[in-house]
N, C-alpha and C positions, 0 to 999 in steps of 0.2 A: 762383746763380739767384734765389732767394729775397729777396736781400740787392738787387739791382738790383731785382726787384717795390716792396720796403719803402721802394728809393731814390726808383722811378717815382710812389708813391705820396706820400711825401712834397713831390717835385714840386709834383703837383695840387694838396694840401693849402694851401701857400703860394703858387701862381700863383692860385689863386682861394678867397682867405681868406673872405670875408662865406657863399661859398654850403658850404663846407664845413663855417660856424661854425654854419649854420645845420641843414644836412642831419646834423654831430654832435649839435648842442643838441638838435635837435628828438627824435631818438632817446633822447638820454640821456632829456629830461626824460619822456618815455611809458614808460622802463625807471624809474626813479626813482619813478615811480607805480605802478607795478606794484609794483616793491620795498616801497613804504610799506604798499601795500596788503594784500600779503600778511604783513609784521610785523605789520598788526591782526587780518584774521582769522585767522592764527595764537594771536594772543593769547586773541580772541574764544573759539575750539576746544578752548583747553587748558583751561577754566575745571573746577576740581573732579575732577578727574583723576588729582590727587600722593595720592589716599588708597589705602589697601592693599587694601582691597578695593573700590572704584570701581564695578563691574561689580554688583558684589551690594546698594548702599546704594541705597534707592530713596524719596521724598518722597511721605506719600499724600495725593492729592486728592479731596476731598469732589464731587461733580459732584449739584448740584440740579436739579429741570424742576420748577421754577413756573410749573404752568400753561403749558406747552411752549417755556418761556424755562429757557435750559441757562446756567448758572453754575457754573462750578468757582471752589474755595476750597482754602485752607490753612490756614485758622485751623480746629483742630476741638477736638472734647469730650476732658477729661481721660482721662475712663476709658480713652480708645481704645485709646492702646497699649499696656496690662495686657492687656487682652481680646484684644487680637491674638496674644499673647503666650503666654496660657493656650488660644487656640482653635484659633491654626491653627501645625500642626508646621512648616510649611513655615520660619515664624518663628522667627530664631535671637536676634535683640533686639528689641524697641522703642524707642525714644527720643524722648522730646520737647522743646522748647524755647518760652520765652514772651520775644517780641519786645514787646509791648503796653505803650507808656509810661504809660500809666495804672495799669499793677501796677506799678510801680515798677524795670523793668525802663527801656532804650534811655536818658537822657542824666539826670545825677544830678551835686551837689555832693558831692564827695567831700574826706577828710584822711583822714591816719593817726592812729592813735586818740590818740598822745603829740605830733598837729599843732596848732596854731591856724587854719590859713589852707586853706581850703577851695581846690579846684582842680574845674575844671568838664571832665567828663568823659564821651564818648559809647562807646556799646558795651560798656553795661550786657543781660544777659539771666539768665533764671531754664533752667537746663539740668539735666535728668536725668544721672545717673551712667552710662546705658546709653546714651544719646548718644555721651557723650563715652567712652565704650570702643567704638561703632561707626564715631567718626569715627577713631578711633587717635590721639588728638591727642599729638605730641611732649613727652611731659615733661620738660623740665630738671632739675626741682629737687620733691620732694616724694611724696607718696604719689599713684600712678598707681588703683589698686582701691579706695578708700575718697575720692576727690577731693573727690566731690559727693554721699553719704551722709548724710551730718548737715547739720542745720537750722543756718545760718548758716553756711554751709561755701562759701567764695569761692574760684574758680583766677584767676589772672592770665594774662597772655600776659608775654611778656620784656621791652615796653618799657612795661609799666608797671610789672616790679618794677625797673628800671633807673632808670626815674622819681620816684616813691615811696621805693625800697629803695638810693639807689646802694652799690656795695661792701658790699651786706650779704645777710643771707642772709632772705629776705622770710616763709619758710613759719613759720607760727605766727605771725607777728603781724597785726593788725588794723585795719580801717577804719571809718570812720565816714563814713556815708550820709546826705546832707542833714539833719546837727545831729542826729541821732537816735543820742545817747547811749546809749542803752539798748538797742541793739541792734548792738553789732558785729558785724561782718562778720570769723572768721579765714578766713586764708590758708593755703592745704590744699595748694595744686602751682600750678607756676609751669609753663607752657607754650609753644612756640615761637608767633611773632606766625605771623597767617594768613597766607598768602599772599596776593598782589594778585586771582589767581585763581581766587577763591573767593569763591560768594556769601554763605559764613555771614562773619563779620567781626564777631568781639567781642572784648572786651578784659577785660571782667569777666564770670565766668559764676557766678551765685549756686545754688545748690542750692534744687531745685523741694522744698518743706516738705509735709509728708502732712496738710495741712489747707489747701493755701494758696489762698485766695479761696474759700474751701467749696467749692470746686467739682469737690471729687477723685473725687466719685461721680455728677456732677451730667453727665447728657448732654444741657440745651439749652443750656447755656455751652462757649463756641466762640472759644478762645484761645488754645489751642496746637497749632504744627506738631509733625506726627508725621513721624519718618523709621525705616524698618526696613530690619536689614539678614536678607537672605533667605538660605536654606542652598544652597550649589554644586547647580546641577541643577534650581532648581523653577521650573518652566514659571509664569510671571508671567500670563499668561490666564487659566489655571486658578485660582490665586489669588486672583483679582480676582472672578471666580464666585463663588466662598467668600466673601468678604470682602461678598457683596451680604445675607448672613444678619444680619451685624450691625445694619442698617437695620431689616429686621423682628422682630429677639429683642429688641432694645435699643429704640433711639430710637422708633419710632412705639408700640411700650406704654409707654415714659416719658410719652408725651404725653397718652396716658389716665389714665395715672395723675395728672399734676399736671391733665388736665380743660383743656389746652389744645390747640387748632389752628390748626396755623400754614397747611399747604396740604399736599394729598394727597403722601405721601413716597412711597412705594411706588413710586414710580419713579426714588428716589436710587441712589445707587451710589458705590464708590470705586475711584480709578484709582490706580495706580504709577510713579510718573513717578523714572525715574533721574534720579542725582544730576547725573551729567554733562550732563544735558540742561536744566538747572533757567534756567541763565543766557540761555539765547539760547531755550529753546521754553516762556517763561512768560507770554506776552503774553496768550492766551486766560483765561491767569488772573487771578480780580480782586485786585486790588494797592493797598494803603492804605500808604500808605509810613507810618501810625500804630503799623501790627502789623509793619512790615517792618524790615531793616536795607538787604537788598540793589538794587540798583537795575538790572532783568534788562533782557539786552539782546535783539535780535533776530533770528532768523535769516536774516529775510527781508533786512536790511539787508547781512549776512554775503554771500548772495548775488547782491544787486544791484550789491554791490562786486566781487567775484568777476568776472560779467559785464562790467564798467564796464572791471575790469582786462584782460580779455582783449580787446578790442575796442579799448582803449587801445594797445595793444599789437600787435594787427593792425594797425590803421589806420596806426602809426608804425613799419612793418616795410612797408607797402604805400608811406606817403610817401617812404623810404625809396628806394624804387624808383624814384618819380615822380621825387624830385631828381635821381637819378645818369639818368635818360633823359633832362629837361629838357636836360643839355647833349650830347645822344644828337649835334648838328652836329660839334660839335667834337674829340668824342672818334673819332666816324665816321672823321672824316681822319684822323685820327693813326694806327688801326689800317688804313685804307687807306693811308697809305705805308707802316705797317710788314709788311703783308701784300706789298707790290709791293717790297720787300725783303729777302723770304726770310720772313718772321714767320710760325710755323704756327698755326696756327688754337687748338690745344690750350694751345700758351704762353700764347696772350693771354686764353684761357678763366682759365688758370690765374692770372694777372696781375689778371682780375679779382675772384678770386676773395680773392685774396690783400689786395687794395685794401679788398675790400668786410667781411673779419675783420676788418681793421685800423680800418677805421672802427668796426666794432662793440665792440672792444675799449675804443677812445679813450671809445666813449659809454658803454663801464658805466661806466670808471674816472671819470667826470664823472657818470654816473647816483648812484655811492655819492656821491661828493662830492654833490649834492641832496640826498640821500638824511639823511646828515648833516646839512646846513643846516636839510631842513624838517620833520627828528623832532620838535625842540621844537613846532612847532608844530600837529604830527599830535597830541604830549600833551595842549596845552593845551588841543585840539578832541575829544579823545574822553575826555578825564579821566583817562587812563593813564600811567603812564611806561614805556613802551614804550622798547626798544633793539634796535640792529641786535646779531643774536647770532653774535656774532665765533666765541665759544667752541664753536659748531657744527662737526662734522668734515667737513659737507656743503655749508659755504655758498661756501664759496673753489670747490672744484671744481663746483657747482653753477654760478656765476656763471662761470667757463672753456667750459662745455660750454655755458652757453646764449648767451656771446658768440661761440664756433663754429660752432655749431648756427643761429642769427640771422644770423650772417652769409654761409652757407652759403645758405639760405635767401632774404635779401636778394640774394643777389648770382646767383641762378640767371638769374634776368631778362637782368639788364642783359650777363653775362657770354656768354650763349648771341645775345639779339638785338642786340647791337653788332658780335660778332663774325663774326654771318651775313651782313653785308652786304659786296657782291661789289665788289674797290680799283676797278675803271672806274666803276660807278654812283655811288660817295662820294666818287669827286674832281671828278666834274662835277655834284657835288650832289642827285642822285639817291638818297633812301631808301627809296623805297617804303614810308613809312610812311601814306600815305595813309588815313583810317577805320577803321586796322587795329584798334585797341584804345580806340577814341574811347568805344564803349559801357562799357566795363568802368573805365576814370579817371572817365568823366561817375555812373557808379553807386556808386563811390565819394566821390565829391565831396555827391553826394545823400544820400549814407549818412551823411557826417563831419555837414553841419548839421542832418539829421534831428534825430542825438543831442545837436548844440549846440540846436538848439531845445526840445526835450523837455525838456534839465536849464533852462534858460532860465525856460520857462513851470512848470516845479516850483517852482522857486527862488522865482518868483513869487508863486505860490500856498501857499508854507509860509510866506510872509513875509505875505503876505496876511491868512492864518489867524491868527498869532502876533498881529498889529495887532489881529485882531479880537479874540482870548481879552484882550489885554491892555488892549483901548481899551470892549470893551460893560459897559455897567450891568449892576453886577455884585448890585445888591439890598445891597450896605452898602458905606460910603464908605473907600478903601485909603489915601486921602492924610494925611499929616501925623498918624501915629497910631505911635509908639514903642510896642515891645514888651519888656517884663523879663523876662527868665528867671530859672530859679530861686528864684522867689520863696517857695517853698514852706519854707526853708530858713528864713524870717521868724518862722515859727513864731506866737507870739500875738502876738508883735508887727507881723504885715501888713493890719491895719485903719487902727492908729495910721499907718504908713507911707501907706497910701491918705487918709488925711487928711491929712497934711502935705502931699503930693503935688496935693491937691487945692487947699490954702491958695497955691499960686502961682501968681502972675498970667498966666505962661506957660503953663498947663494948664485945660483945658475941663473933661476930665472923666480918670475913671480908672477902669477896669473889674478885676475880680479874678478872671479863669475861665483856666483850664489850653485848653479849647475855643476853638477858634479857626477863621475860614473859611479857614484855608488846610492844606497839610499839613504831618506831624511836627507837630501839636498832638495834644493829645487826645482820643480814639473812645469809644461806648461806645453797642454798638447793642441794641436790643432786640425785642418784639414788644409794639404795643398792640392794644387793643379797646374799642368803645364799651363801657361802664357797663355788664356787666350778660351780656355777650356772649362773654365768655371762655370757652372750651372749645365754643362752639356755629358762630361766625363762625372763617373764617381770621385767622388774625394777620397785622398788619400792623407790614411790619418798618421800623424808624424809628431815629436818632438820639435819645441819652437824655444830655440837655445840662446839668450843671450850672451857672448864672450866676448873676451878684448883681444887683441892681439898678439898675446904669446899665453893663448890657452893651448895652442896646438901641442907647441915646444916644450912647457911644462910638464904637459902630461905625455912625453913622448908618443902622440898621434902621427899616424903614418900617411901623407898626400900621396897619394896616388897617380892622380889625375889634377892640373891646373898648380895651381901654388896658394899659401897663406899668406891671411890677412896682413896688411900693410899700412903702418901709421903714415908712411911717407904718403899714402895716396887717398886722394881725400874721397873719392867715388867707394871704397871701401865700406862706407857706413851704409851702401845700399847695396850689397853685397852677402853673399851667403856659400858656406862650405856646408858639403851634404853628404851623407855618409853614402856607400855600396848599396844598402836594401832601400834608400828609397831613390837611388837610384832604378835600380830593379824595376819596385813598382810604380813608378811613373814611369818608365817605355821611356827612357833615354837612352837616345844616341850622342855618342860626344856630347856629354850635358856641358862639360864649359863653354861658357860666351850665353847659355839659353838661359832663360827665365824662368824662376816658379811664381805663383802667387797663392796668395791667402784671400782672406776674405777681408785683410784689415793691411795690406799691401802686396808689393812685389820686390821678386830681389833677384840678381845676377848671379847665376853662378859662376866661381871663381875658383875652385876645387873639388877635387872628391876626397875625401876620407877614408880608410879604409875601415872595415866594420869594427866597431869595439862594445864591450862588453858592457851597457850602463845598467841595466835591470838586473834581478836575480835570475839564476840559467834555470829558472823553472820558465821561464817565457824568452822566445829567439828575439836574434836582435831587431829589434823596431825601426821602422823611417827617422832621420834625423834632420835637423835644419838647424845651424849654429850661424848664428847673425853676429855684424861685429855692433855690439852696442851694451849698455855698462849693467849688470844686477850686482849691487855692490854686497851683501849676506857675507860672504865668504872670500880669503883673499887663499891663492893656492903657490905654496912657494917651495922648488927643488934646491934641494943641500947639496952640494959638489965635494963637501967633505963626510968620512968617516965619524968624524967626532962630532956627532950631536948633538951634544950639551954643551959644546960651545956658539954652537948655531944657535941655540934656545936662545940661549945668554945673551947674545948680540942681537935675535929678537927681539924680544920679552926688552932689550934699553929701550929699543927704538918706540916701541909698542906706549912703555910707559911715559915718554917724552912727550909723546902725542895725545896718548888718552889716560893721564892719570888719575884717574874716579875710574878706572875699568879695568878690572885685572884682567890680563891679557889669559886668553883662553886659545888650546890648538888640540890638534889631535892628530895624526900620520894616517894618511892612504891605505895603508897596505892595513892596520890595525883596523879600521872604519871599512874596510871589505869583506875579512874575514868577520867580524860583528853580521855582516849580512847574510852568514849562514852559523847564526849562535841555535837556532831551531834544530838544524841537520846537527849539529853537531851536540847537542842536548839528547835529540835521540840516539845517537852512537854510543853516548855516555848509558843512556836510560839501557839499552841492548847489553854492553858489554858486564855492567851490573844485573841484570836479569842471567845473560850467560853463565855468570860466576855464581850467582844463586842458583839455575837451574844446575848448572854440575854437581855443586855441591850438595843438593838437594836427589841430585843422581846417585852419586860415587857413595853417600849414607844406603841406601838401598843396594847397589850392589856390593857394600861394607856386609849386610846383613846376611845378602844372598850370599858372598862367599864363603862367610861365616855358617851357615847354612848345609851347604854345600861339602863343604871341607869336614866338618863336622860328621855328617853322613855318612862319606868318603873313607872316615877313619879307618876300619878294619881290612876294607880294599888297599889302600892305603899301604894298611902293614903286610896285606900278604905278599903284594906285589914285590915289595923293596926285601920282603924272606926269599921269594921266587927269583933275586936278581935284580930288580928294576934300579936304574941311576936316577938318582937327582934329577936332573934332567931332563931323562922321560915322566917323572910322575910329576913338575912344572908342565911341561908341555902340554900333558892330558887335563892337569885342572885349569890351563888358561885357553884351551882351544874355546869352549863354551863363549870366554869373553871375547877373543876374536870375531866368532861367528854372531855374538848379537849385537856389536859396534857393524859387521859391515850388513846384517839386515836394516840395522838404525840407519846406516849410512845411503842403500837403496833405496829407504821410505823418507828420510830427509831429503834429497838432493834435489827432487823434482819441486815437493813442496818447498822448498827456500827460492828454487830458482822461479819458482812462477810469481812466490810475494814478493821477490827482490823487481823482477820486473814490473809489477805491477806500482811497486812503490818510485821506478826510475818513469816510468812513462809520465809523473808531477815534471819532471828535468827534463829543458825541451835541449840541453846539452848535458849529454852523462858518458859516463865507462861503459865498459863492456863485462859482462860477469864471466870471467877469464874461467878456467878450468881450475886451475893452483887455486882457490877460493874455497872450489869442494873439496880436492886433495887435502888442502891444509887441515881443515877442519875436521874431516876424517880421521885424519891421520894423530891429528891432537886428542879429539875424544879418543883413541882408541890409544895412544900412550898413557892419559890419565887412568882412564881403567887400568892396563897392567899395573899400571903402580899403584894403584888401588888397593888388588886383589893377590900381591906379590908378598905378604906381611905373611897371609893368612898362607897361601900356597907354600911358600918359601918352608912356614913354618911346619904347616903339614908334611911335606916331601922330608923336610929332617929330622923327623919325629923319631924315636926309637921305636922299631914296629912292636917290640915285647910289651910298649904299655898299652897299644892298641889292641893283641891278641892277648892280653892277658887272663881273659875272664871266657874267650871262647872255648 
């Protein structure tokens, strides 16, 4: 019996190829997204998980109220987790880490100490020994309890001793850190690489030194993350109550004591944020990818896919339906003579039932096949290397049961309403389908381009946004300006090198600061005050910029007020150029000729700046203070010519003349800014593919409905065009329907896109405006794609000869 369903089914399949190819395609391809989708947020969910004790490792967060503005942080004071340690039992470790490329931790030239040739290297950090016993890191090779104890004490991960050490056994030998002989780094324990899963990601982890930056005792230096891991059982609320004493025994009497004020603390606090939650719930945290390694993702996006997948998913479980009724005339008769034949009612339930597994079956095994084609390109979009995991004991019978399960489901419809109808009424054409279910396809159909309009007018608008971050004056000029890394490795020799550099005709200018307006340069914040003011005024927290003298000129900054830095004048090195906002908030009047100070000096103002753009425009522009005095990281150099592979060229000599063990390394301004919005611009990409999926996932549904429709239609159809009716008018009448449910789609989208668009610009504390042409467009595009959708079927209808439609009346 089964075996004649599988034959009858096949039948159908090749009597009517294009609508089968379509009604499997179309399935496959809404399973195939579903599948993608759930391989990432799978991947998303697992982040930081594989550790032994997962549950009990928790990240603490600093939460400030300036002045009723709430900031959490993760960079905090050294002492912290000593004191944690010694104060509260609940505490079974503490551990810290220093991401801050200014301490000489995150990207470094590195060799082995018996190397010549430097190799350029990221996933440098400064890590405590209780860290690394709280996070259990896997040792391969070396001492696990004494790792990171002593001063100079480095662990590796495995493919850098693979790298560095091949075939050898790497602990006890040593490295050498940007040309800095006199300091080697030995090798203490060789450890397994992190996982992809993971937001910590380092490769070299140096041992935190009991004097390092003086700041082992110091609680307003704020540079290292703390992570504890807590004892089975203690209530994390509780904790966190406790944990609010530190604020007032510590830090606000340090602040009397050094006679400064920054803003009423007394209403700080710290929070506990699991480990597991670090990657997807850190948005609300502020994020310098200067102090960071990881790049956190979101949950909200987690679950907007989630949604997008299950709706995907209905929608092409509903079309689904729509197709197999679309040919509801045809199928009608064939179960009306096989009912006036003996045929029971239950077989052909069963027959449908059978047809309709079998389609679903056809569409997973093409859903994997997608599935497979378009992983690489879900990697290349989300930055992962994600894979379908075979090796799962769950996925094979998970994919059986839910092509049963779907098919079951799909085929309840078509199997019970094809089969209800009585062999006299369906051979003389009679279905009674009149109105029956017109509301429930029409609110479907309104639902499919709602959601194609929403992603539409998003797509819009992140694309929008991106043009704007990438195209507005940004207060200094991005083009045609090459960047050297490394330069620090130059040693006394990176003056002579900025002179040479400077002697070619291809070069404007050349700047020598680690500081730079984009991110992964270097940070270094602090608090000022007017002259005189310190410990009496709030501190004002600001940027503390080392530059030379033609950082202005290179990066086309604009003085305002006073004039730049000058080598000719020697009072210069105690001197300082400060931008517009902190102007502002320091209450200056005519600030040149007056003074600010810090808590570690003072300086002259000698300029204003006009404001420019150094953070991502999800945060406004910040206080600034650029001192003339040397961070050598990064050398920053303007091309005066179009041809810039001969500027490389003449580069890359000079470079090698000077540092040949170091291949010379650069990178352009303008490339290294746009990088600072590859997230926004990830999501555009992840939208305008969702867009193109939900359409298409649309346009198959109303493929079926018109099909449906038209079908119905026929004998109206022919009388009309007997009666007289043109071309024309019987187009017009079967595409009015689609007009009217594109522009209901269009009145129930436009509100909902425009309140998530803004809710998604209110992150940009500098964005667009969501213009009007935005919803036009999109409107206006879902409702072209539908005509051409439904124009095959109409087209063909309205030219039909009415004699084969009336033939049998």
């Amino acid at each position: 019996m089964i075996y004649n369903y599988l034959k009858s089914t096949y039948r159908n399949i090749i009597k009517n190829k294009l609508y089968s190819f379509i009604k499997i395609g179309g399935f496959a391809l809404g399973i195939a997204t579903c599948f993608l989708i759930a391989i990432y947020i799978r991947h998303e969910l697992s982040y930081d998980k594989h550790y032994n004790n997962t549950d009990r490792i928790y990240r603490v967060v600093h939460v400030q109220n300036v002045n009723g503005n709430i900031i959490r942080g993760t960079v905090l004071q050294a002492p912290l987790a000593q004191t944690m340690m010694e104060e509260f039992p609940e505490i079974e470790k503490a551990g810290r880490v220093v991401y801050a490329r200014w301490a000489g931790a995150g990207n470094n030239q590195v060799r082995r100490s018996d190397g010549e040739t430097n190799f350029y290297e990221a996933g440098f950090a400064y890590v405590d020994q209780a860290l690394f016993e709280i996070l259990e890191l896997p040792v391969i090779s070396g001492d696990y309890n004494d790792a990171l104890v002593n001063a100079n004490s480095i662990v590796i991960t495995k493919k850098i001793a693979d790298k560095f050490f091949p075939n050898e056994d790497a602990i006890g030998k040593s490295f050498i850190v940007n040309n800095n002989s006199e300091n080697l780094f030995t090798i203490t324990a060789v450890v397994d690489d992190f996982p992809e899963n993971s937001h910590i990601q380092f490769d070299f982890m140096m041992a935190i030194y009991p004097n390092m930056l003086g700041q082992q005792t110091c609680w307003d230096c704020n540079n290292y993350h703390n992570y504890v891991l807590v004892k089975p059982g203690t209530n994390i609320s509780q904790l966190e109550e406790k944990l609010k004493r530190i604020v007032h025994k510590y830090i606000i009497p340090h602040d009397k004591q050094q006679n400064v004020f920054y803003y009423d603390r007394s209403n700080d606090y710290y929070e506990l944020q699991p480990i597991k939650d670090i990657h997807l719930k850190s948005k609300d945290i502020f994020h310098n990818a200067s102090f960071s390694f990881d790049n956190p993702g979101d949950i909200r996006i987690v679950w907007v896919l989630s949604i997008a997948a299950l709706f995907i998913l209905i929608i092409a479980c509903i079309n689904f339906i729509n197709l197999s009724t679309a040919k509801s005339t045809k199928r009608a008769k064939e179960i009306g003579l096989k009912k006036t034949i003996g045929a029971r009612r239950n077989a052909l339930i069963w027959q449908f039932f059978i047809e309709s597994i079998t389609y679903t079956v056809l569409s997973i095994i093409m859903a994997i096949g997608l599935a497979l084609l378009l992983l690489p390109y879900l990697n290349n979009l989300s930055g992962n290397t994600l894979s379908i995991p075979w090796h799962e004991w769950w996925l094979v019978p998970l994919l059986l049961c839910s092509a049963i399960l779907i098919g079951v489901l799909a085929g309840i419809y078509p199997s019970f309403y094809l089969t209800s109808f009585k062999p006299v009424k369906v051979l003389k054409g009679d279905l009674g389908r009149k109105g029956k279910n017109t509301s429930l396809r029409n609110g479907l159909v309104v639902f499919q381009f709602a959601a194609s309009i929403i992603l539409i007018i998003c797509t819009l608008a992140i694309y929008k946004q991106m043009d704007y971050m990438l195209n507005k004056d940004l207060g200094f000029n991005k083009e045609q300006v090459l960047i050297l890394h490394g330069t620090n490795s130059l040693g006394e020799k990176i003056n002579t090198v900025k002179d040479e550099l400077e002697s070619l005709s291809t070069v404007q200018s050349v700047s020598i600061s680690s500081y730079l307006p984009i991110e992964n340069s270097q940070r270094d914040g602090t608090a000022y005050w007017k002259e005189g003011r310190q410990g009496i005024d709030p501190g004002i927290g600001g940027q503390n910029w080392r530059v030379d003298t033609d950082y202005a000129k290179t990066f086309g900054l604009e003085i305002i007020e006073g004039r730049d830095f000058s080598e000719k004048i020697s009072s210069d090195r105690n001197a300082a150029l400060i931008n517009q906002e902190m102007v502002k908030q320091l209450g200056l009047n005519k600030p040149v000729g007056k003074r600010i100070e810090a808590s570690f000096g003072s300086w002259e103002i000698i300029g204003v700046v006009k404001d420019f753009h150094y953070d991502v425009m999800d945060y406004k522009i910040r206080p600034l203070v650029m001192r003339n005095a040397m961070s050598t990281g990064k050398m920053s150099i303007r091309v005066s010519t179009a041809n810039m592979n001969n500027a490389i060229k003449s580069i890359t000599k000079i470079w090698d003349e000077f540092s040949p063990h170091q291949p010379v390394r650069y990178s352009f301004l303008d490339a290294e800014y746009g990088r600072m919005y590859a997230n926004v611009d990830r999501m555009g990409k992840i939208f305008i593919s969702f867009s193109f999926l939900a359409i298409v996932v649309a346009l198959l549904g109303l493929f079926g409905l018109a099909e449906y429709i038209t079908e119905e239609r026929v004998k109206e159809i022919g009388v009309r065009k007997v009666n007289g009716a043109k071309v024309s008018e019987i187009l017009s009448m079967l595409n009015k329907d689609v007009v009217k449910w594109v522009v209901i789609a269009f009145m129930v989208a436009s509100p909902v896109a425009y309140y998530t668009m803004n809710k998604w610009l209110e992150n940009f504390a500098y964005k667009t405006i969501l213009s009007w042409w935005l919803f036009a467009l999109a409107g206006l595009l879902a409702l072209g794609i539908a005509l051409l959708t439904v124009s095959r079927q109409s087209w063909r209808a309205a030219t039909r000869n009415p004699i084969e439609a009336l033939r049998y009346e």
